[in-house]
PLY file of the C-alpha trace (Angstrom):
ply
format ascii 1.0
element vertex 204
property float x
property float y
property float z
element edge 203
property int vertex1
property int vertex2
end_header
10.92 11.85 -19.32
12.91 8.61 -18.94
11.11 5.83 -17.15
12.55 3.07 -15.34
12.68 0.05 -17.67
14.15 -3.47 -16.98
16.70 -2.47 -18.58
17.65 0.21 -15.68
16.91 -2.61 -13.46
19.60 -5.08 -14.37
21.62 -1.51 -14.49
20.78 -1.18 -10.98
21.67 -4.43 -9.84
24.97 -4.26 -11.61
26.07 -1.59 -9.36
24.40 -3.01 -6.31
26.99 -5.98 -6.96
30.08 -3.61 -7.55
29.19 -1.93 -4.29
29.59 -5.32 -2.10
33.14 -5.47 -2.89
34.01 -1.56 -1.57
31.20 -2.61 1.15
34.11 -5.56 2.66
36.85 -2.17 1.99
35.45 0.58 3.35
33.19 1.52 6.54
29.20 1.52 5.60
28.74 5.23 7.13
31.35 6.25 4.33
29.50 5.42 1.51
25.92 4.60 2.64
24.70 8.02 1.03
26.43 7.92 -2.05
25.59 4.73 -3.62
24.69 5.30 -7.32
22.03 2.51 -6.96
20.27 4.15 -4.33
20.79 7.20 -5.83
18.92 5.23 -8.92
15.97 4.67 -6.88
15.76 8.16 -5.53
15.58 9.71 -9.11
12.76 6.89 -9.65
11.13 7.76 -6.74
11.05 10.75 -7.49
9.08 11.08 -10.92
5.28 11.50 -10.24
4.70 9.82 -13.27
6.51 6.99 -12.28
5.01 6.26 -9.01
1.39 7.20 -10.06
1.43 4.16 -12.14
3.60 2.33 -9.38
0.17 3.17 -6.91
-2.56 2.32 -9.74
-0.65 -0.88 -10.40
-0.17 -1.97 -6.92
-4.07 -0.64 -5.77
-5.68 -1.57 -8.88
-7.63 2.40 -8.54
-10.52 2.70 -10.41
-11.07 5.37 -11.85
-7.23 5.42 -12.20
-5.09 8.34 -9.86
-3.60 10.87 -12.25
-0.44 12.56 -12.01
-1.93 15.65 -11.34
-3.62 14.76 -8.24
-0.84 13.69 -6.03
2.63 15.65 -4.67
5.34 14.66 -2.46
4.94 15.55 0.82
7.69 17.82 2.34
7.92 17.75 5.77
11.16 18.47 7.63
10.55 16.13 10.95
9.53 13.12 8.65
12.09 13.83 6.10
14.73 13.50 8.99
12.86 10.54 10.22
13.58 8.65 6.67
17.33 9.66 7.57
19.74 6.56 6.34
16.84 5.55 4.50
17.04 7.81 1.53
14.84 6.37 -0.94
11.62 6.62 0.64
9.38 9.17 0.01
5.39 10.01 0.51
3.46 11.36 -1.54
-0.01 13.16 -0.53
-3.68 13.46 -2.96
-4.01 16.67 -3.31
-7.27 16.58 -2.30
-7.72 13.99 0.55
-5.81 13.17 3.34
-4.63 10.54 1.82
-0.94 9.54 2.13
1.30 7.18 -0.03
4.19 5.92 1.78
7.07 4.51 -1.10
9.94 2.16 0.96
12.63 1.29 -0.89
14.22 -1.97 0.70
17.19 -3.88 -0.43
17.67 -6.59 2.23
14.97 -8.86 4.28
14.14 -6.52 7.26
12.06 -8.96 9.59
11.37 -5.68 11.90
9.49 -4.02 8.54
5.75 -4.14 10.08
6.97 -2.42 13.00
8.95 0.09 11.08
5.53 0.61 8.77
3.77 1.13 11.84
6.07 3.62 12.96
6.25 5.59 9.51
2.13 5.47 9.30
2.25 6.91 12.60
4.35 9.60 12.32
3.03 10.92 9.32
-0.61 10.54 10.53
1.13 12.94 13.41
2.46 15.35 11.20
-0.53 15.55 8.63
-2.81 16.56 11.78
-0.34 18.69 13.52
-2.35 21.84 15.14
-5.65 20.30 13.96
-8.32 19.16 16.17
-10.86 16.32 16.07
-13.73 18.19 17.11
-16.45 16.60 14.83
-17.77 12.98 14.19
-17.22 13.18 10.34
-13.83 14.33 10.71
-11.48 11.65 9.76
-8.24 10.93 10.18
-5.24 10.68 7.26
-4.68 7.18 5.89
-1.47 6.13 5.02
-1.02 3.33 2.22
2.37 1.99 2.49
3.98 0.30 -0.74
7.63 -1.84 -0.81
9.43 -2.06 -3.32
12.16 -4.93 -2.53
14.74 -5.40 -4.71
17.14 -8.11 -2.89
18.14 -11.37 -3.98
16.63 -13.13 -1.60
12.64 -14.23 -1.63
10.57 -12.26 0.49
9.05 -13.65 3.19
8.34 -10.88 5.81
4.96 -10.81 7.52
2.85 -8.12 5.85
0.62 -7.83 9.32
2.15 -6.43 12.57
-0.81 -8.68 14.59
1.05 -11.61 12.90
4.50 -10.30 15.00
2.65 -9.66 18.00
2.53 -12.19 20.74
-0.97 -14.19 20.82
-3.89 -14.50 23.34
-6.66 -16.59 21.48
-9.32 -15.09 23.26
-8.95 -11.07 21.64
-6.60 -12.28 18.64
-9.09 -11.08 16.35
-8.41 -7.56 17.55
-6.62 -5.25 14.65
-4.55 -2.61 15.66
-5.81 0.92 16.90
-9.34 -0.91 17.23
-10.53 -1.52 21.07
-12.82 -2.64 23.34
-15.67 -0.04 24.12
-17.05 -0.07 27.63
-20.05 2.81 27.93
-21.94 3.70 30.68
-24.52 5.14 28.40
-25.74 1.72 27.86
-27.36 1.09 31.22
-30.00 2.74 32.77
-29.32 4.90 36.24
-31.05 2.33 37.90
-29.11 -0.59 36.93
-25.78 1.70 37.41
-26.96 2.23 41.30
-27.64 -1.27 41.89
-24.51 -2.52 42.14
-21.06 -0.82 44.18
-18.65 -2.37 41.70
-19.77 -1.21 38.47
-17.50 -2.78 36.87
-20.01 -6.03 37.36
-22.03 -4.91 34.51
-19.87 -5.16 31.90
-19.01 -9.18 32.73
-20.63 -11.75 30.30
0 1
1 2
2 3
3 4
4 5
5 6
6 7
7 8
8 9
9 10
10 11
11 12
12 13
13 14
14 15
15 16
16 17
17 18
18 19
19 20
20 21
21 22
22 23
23 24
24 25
25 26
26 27
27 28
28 29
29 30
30 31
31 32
32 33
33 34
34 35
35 36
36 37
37 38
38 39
39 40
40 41
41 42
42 43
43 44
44 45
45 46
46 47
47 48
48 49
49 50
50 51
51 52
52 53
53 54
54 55
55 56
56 57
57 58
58 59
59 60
60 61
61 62
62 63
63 64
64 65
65 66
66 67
67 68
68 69
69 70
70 71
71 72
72 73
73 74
74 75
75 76
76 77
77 78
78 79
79 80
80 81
81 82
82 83
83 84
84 85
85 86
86 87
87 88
88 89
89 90
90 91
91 92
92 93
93 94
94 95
95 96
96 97
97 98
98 99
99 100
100 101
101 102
102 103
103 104
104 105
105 106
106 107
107 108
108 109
109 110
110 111
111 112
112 113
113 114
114 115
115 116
116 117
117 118
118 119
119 120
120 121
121 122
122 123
123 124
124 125
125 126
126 127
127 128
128 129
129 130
130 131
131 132
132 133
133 134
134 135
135 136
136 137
137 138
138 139
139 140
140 141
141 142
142 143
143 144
144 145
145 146
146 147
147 148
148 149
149 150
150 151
151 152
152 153
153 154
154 155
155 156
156 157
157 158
158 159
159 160
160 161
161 162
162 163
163 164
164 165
165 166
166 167
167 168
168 169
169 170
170 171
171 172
172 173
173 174
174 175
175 176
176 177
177 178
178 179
179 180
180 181
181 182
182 183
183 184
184 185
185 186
186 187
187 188
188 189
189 190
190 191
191 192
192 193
193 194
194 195
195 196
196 197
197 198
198 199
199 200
200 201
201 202
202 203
């Protein structure tokens, strides 16, 4: 099996470059799909033995994943949801519901957290799809997302979507999906019949 050296890299990049020119010729829907360099990435992407490295590099796993335990994730809705994107992939542990999300991006995408967001949710969807929560120790599929950027420019996208949001200093410690609980289990009936506006309890 042929791995994907720096060697393949500068390979890569070489026909990223001779692209640009045919990009200023022709229309991007004409050759978006058939760009040997993506089509580079989507052979890497691929190779299970590739990307289980790529995860225990990026994680630092220990003990370390194993080829073995993970496989790519077919599923048709998010498959056409990574449409125009073609070199992303998941890939699933076999055993866990645990998902590994592999963007390939080759140009600063300042929209990316929202775009993560959107892929973690999607997939959370589909992994649950016809399942029910119906038990406390059920839990829910995580999605780990991993970038691999290869533009020319530094990265310097946020990595947090709370860092895109707009700010209100009083809840900005909030993180997404967690909220504020308000439950009327913790009062007694008499202190919930004292007072017509319930809603008085739960002030400071």
């Amino acid at each position: 099996m042929k791995e994907f050296n720096y060697q393949d890299y500068l390979q890569y990049q070489k026909l990223k470059a001779q692209e640009k020119v045919f990009e200023l010729r022709e229309p991007e829907e004409k050759y978006r799909v058939h760009q040997p360099h993506d089509k580079i990435f989507k052979t890497v992407l691929n190779e299970k033995r590739e990307m289980v490295e790529l995860i225990n590099r990026v994680l630092k796993l220990k003990p370390k994943l194993k080829e073995e335990e993970i496989e790519i994730f077919n599923n048709e809705h998010i498959s056409y949801m990574f449409e125009g994107s073609i070199s992303d992939i998941v890939y699933k542990m076999k055993k866990k519901e645990i998902f590994f999300l592999i963007e390939h991006q080759q140009k600063i995408d300042y929209n990316m957290p929202k775009r993560i967001l959107e892929y973690e949710i999607e997939i959370i969807k589909e992994a649950t799809r016809g399942k029910r929560m119906t038990k406390q120790e059920h839990k829910l599929p995580r999605v780990i997302p991993i970038v691999i950027y290869t533009g020319s420019r530094k990265w310097n996208v946020e990595k947090y979507i709370e860092e895109c949001q707009e700010r209100l200093s009083e809840v900005d410690s909030i993180k997404l999906g967690e909220y504020y609980m308000v439950d009327v289990n913790d009062y007694t009936k008499e202190e919930l019949s004292k007072y017509r506006n319930l809603f008085i309890l739960f002030e400071d």
